[in-house]
NUSE-337704 format. One record per residue (C-alpha): residue in one letter; x, y, z; residue number from 1. Coordinates in steps of 0.02 Angstrom, whole numbers, plus 50000, padded with zeros to 5 digits. Layout:
N
("A" (X Y Z) NUM),
...
//
This chain:
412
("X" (50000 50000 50000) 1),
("X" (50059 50187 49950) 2),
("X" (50114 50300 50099) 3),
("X" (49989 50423 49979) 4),
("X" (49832 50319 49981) 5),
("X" (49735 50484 50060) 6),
("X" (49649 50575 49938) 7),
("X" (49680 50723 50033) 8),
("X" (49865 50708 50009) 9),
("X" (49943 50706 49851) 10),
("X" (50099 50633 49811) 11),
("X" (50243 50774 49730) 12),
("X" (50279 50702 49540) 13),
("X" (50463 50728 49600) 14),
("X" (50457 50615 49773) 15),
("X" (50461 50423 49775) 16),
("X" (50440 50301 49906) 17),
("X" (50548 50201 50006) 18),
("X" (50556 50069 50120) 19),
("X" (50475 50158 50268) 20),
("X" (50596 50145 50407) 21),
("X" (50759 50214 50287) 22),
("X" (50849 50359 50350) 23),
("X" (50952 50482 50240) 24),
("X" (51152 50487 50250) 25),
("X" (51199 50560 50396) 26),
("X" (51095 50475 50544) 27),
("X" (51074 50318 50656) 28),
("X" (50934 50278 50756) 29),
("X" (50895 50142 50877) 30),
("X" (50821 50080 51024) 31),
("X" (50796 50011 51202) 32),
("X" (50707 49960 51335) 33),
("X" (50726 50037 51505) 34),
("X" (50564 49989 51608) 35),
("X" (50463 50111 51605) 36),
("X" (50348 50005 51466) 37),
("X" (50373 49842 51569) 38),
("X" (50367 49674 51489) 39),
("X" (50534 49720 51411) 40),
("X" (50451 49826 51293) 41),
("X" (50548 49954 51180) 42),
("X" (50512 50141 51281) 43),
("X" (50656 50246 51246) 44),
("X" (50704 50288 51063) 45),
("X" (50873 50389 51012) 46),
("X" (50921 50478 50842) 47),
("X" (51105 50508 50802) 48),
("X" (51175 50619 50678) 49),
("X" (51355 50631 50668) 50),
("X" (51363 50773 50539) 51),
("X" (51481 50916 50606) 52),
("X" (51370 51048 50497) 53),
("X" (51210 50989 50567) 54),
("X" (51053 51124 50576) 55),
("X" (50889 51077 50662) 56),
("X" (50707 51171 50675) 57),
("X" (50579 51127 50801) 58),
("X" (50414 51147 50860) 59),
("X" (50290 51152 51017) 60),
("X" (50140 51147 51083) 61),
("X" (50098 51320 51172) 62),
("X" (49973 51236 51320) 63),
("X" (49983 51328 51499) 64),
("X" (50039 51144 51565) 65),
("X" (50204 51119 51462) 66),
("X" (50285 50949 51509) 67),
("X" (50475 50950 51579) 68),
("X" (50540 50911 51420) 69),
("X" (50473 51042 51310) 70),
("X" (50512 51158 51432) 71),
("X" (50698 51110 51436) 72),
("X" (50700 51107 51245) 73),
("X" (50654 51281 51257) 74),
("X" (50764 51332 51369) 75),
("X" (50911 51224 51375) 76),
("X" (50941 51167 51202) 77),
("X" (51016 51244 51047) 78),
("X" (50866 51226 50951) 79),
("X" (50974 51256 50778) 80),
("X" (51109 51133 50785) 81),
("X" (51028 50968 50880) 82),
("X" (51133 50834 50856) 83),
("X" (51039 50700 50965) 84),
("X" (50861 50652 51001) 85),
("X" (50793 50555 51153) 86),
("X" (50606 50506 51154) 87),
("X" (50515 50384 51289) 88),
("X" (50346 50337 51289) 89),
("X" (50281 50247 51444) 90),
("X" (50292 50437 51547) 91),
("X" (50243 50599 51478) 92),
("X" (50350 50686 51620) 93),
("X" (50216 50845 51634) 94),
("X" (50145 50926 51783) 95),
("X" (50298 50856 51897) 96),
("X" (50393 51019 51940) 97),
("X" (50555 51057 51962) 98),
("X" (50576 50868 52010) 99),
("X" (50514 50826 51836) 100),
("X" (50625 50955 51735) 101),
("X" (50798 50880 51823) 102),
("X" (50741 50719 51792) 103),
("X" (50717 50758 51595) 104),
("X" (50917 50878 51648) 105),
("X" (50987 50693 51692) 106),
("X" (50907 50601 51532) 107),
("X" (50985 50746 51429) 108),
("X" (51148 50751 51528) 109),
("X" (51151 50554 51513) 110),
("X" (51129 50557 51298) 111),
("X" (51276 50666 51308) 112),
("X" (51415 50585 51399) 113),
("X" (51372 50437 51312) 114),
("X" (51369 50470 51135) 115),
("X" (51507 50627 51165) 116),
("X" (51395 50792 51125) 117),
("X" (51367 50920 51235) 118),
("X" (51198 50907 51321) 119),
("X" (51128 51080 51222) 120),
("X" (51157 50954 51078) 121),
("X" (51035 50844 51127) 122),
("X" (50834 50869 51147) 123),
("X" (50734 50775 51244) 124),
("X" (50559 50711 51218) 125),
("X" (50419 50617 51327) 126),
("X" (50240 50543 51309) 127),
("X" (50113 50441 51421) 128),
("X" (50028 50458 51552) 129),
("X" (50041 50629 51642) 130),
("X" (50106 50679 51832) 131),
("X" (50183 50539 51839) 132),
("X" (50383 50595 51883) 133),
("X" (50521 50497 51743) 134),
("X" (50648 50391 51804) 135),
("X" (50779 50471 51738) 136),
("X" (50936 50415 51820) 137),
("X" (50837 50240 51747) 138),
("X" (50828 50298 51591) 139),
("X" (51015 50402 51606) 140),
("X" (51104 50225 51645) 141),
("X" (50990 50150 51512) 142),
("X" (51060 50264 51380) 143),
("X" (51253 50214 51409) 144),
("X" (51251 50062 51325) 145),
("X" (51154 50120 51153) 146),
("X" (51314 50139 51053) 147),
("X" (51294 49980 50978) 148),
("X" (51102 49983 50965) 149),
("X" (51109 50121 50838) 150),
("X" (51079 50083 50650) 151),
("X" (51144 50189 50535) 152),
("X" (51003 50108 50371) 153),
("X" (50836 50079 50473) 154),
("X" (50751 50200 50608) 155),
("X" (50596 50032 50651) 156),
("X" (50647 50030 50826) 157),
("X" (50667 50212 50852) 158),
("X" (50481 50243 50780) 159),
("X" (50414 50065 50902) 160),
("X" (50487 50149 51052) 161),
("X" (50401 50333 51035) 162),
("X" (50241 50245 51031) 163),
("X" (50079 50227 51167) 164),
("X" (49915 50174 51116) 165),
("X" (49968 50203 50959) 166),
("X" (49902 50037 50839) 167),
("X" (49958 50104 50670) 168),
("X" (50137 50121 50606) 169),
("X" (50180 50326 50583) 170),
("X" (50356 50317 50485) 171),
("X" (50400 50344 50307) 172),
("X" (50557 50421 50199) 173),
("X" (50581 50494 50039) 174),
("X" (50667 50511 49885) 175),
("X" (50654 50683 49830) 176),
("X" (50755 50746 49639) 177),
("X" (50833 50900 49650) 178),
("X" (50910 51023 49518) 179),
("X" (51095 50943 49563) 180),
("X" (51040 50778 49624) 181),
("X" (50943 50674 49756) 182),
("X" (50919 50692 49947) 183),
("X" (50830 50588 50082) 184),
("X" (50694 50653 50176) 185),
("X" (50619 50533 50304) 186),
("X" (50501 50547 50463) 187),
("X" (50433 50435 50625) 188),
("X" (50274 50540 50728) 189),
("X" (50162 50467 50851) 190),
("X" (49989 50495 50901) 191),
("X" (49824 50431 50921) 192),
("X" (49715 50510 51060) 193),
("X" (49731 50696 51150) 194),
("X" (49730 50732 50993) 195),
("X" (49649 50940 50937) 196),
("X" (49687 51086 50831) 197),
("X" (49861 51186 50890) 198),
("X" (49944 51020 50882) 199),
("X" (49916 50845 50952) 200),
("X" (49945 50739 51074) 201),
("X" (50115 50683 50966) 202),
("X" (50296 50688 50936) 203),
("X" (50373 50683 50754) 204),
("X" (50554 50686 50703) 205),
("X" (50596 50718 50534) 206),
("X" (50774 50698 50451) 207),
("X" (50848 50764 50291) 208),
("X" (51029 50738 50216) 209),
("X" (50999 50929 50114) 210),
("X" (51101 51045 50170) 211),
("X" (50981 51201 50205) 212),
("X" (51021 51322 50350) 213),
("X" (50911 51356 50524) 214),
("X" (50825 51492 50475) 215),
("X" (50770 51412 50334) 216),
("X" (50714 51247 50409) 217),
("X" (50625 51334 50537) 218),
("X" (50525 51432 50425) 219),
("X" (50483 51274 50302) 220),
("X" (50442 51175 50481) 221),
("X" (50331 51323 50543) 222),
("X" (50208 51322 50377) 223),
("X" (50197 51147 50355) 224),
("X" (50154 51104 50548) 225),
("X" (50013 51237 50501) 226),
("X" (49943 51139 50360) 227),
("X" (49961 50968 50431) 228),
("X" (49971 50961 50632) 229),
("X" (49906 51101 50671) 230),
("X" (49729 51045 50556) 231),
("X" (49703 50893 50661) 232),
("X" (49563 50828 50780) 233),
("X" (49517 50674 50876) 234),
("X" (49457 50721 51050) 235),
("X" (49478 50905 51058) 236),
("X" (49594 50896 51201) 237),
("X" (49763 51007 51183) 238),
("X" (49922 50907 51246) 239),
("X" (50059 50956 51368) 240),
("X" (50205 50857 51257) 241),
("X" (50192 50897 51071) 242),
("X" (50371 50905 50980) 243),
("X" (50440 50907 50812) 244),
("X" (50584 50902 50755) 245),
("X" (50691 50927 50588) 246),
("X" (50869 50886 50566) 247),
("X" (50977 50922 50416) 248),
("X" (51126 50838 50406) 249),
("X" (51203 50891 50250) 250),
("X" (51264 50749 50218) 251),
("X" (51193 50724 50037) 252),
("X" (51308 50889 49990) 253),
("X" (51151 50952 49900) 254),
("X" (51150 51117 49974) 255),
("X" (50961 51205 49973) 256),
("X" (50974 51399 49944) 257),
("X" (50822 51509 49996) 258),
("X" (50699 51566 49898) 259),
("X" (50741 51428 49752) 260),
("X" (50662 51303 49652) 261),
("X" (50724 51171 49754) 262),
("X" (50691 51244 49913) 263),
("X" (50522 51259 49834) 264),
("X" (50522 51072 49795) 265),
("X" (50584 51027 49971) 266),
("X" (50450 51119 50041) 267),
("X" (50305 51032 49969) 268),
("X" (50389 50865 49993) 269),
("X" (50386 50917 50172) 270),
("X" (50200 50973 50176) 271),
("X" (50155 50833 50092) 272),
("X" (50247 50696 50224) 273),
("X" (50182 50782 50375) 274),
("X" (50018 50813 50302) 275),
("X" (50009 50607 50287) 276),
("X" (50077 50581 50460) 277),
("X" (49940 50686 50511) 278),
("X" (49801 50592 50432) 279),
("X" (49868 50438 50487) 280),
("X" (49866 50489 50688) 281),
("X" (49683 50549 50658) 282),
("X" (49637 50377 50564) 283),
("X" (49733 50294 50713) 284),
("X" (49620 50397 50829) 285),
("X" (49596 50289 50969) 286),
("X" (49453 50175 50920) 287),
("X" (49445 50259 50756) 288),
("X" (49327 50177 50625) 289),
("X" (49328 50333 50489) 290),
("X" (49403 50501 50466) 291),
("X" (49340 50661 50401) 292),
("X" (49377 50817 50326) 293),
("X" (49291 50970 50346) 294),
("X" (49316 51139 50216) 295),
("X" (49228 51307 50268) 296),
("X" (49218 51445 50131) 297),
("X" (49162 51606 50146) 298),
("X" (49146 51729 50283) 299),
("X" (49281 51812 50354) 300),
("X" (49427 51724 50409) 301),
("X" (49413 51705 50610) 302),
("X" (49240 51625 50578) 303),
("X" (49289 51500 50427) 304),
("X" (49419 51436 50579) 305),
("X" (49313 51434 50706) 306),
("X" (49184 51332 50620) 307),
("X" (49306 51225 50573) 308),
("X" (49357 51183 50729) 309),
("X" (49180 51173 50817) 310),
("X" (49123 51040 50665) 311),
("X" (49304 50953 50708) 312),
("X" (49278 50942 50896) 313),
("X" (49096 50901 50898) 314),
("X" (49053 50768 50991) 315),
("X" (48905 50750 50902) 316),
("X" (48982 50765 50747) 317),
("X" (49114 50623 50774) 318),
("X" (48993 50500 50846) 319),
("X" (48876 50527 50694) 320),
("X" (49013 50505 50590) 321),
("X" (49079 50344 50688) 322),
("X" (48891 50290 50652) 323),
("X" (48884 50313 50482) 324),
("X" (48746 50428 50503) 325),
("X" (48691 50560 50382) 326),
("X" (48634 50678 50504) 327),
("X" (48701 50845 50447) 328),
("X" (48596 50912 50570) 329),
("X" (48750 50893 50678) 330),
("X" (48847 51003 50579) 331),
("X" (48716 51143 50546) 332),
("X" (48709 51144 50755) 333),
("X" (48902 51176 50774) 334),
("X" (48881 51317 50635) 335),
("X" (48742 51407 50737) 336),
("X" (48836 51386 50889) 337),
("X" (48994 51441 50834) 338),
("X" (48899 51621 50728) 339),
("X" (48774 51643 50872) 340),
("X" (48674 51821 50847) 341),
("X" (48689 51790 50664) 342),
("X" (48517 51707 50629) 343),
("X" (48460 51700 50514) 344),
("X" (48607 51648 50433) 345),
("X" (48611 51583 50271) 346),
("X" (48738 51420 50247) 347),
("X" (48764 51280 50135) 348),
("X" (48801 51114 50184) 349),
("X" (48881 50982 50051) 350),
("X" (48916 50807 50112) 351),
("X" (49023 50697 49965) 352),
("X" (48961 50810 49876) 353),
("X" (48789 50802 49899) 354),
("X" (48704 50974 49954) 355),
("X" (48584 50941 50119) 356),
("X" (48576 51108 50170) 357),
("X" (48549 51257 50045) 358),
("X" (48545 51455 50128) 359),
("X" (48511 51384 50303) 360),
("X" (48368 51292 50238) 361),
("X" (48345 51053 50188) 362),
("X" (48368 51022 50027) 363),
("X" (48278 50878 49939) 364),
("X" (48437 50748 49916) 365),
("X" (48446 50550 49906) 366),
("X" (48434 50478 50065) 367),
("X" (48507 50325 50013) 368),
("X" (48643 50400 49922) 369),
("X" (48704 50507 50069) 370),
("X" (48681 50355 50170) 371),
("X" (48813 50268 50081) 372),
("X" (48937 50391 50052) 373),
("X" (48955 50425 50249) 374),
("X" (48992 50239 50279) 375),
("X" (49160 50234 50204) 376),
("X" (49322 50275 50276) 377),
("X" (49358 50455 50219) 378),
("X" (49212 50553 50214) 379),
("X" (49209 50763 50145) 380),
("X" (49116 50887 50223) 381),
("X" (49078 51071 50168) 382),
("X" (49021 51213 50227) 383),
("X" (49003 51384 50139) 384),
("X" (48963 51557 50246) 385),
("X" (48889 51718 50162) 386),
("X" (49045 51821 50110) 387),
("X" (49209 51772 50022) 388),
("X" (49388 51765 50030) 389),
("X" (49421 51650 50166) 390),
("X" (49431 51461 50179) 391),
("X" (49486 51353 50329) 392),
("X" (49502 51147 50359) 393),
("X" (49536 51032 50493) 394),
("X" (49533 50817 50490) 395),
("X" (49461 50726 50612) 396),
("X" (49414 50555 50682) 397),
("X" (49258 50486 50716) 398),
("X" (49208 50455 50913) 399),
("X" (49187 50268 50962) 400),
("X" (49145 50162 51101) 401),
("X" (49343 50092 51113) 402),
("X" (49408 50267 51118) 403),
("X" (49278 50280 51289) 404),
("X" (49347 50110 51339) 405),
("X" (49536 50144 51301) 406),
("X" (49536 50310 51406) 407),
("X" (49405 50255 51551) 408),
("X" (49565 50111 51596) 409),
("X" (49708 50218 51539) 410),
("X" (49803 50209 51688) 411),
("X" (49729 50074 51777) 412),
//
């Protein structure tokens, strides 16, 4: 199966697929297991790369409850020339103080002295279950014996280890032609419940061996996160742990000047990988039968987003959809409450495209047709306001009775 099977993501005529777990020249990756899992489970995950020239861009979420590790990122790391990346699952490491933050300083400090970077080289990254404090002298004596675990063709145990309740696999890399030759570009993300608009519950490392400076990675990192992570919905709940990462290691010699064709190139290459990785940690939604995508038109711009996000987050709307229920009711509901002291307000409603709902008022549509075309996997929805010159989307899983299940037990 294509890494592109979405039809909301299309595949660059210039990228091509490879096995999903390569990583471009420059970088090893590899795992272990240090407890906090149990059952010998893979739980902490560490990227490598080697290149002196190195440049790195990141992201984070901006919740009032930022986990120890972000906050160290922020604070202790140099951001633009990351070298190496420790992720566990098994402990998100958030609301535990000061306590919490030295315990992330001793994971950081332990990365260091083992692989020989300084510990602003290395960024740190956690996920599970939250106020919990890390073992981190654990993890810290863990780490000094990952030399040999690292693999400089294959990043599968790196992506295993970042993952929770995760039941989908998020990794892929890339072939991508440029004007004087080919580079790598190649991703592993997590993510499948705490999962809303302004980032998800999820952690994503990407890797490149283009040479392209900091400024410039962070501005190509910025607008895809926007189009991809930033558009996605399963629960509506903002997380305390969301991180990405890119790291350019050069390697390739293919050097990536601004404002150029292939900078260009390696920009939609990039949209169009973490666009997928998106997608796939909504379809992987905990309990997730069906995804869908939601387009507003019209109006000005702060309502096209807002409705976006109320049709993404509504409870109503997800369960409905989980249902394959045509009740578009659901979505004309999150439209008036979203525009209240607008009414009457005249909106259209298309699902697949078939119009239900034409200036606020039923239209007469096939039943049966609708019926079907909310019962498969990916299902559209539009919604057009009075006005135009804005437009806003978000993608989002459907609500089930596991995802009730899987969080009622969580941590018991």
């Amino acid at each position: 199966m294509s890494f592109f099977d979405s039809r909301w993501v299309e595949r660059p005529d210039y990228v091509s697929e490879l096995d999903a777990g390569l990583l471009p020249s420059g970088f090893l990756a590899g795992a272990l297991a240090a407890g906090l899992k149990g059952d010998g489970a893979l739980d902490v995950g560490v990227l490598l790369c080697m290149a002196p020239s190195v440049t790195s861009a990141a992201r984070f979420c901006d919740s009032g409850v930022l986990a120890a590790p972000v906050v160290l990122c922020q604070t202790e790391c140099d951001l633009q020339a990351i070298h190496v990346v420790v992720a566990n699952s098994g402990n998100a490491n958030a609301a535990t103080g000061e306590a919490g933050l030295e315990q992330a300083r001793r994971v950081q400090v332990g990365a260091a002295n083992a692989l020989g970077f300084e510990p602003r080289q290395v960024a740190v990254a956690s996920t599970g279950v939250i106020g919990v404090e890390l073992p981190g002298e654990q993890i810290a004596d863990a780490l000094m014996g990952v030399g040999p675990r690292l693999d400089g063709g294959h990043a599968g145990d790196f992506a295993a280890a970042i993952r929770t309740t995760d039941a989908i696999d998020k990794h892929a890399a890339l072939a991508l032609e440029l004007s004087a030759g080919t580079v790598g570009l190649s991703a592993q993300a997590k993510g499948a419940g705490m999962i809303s608009p302004h980032f998800a519950t999820m952690l994503c490392f990407v890797q490149t061996d283009a040479a392209i400076s900091a400024e410039r990675a962070d501005l190509l990192l910025a607008g895809a996160c926007e189009r991809s992570f930033n558009r996605i919905s399963v629960d509506g709940q903002l997380s305390t742990n969301d991180t990405v990462l890119l790291l350019a290691s050069g390697a390739s010699g293919i050097e990536i000047a601004p404002e150029s064709a292939d900078e260009q190139r390696f920009a939609g290459a990039l949209d169009a990988l973490l666009r997928r990785l998106a997608l796939l940690i909504v379809r992987d939604g905990e309990g997730a039968a069906r995804i869908g995508r939601i387009h507003v038109t019209g109006g000005a711009a702060d309502q096209t987003e807002a409705v976006a996000r109320a049709i993404a987050n509504s409870p109503l709307v997800k369960t409905a959809l989980h249902g394959g229920d045509p009740n578009w009711g659901r979505i004309a509901q999150a439209v008036g409450a979203t525009l209240r002291g607008t009414s009457p307000l005249e909106f259209d409603i298309q699902i697949e495209g078939i119009e239900v709902c034409r200036r606020g008022a039923a239209t007469g549509h096939d039943l049966r047709r609708l019926t079907e075309a909310v019962k498969q996997e990916e299902v559209q929805y539009e919604v057009n306001l009075p006005g135009t010159g804005s437009f806003s989307e978000c993608f989002f899983s459907d609500l089930s009775y596991g995802y009730v299940k899987i969080n009622a037990e969580y941590t018991t």
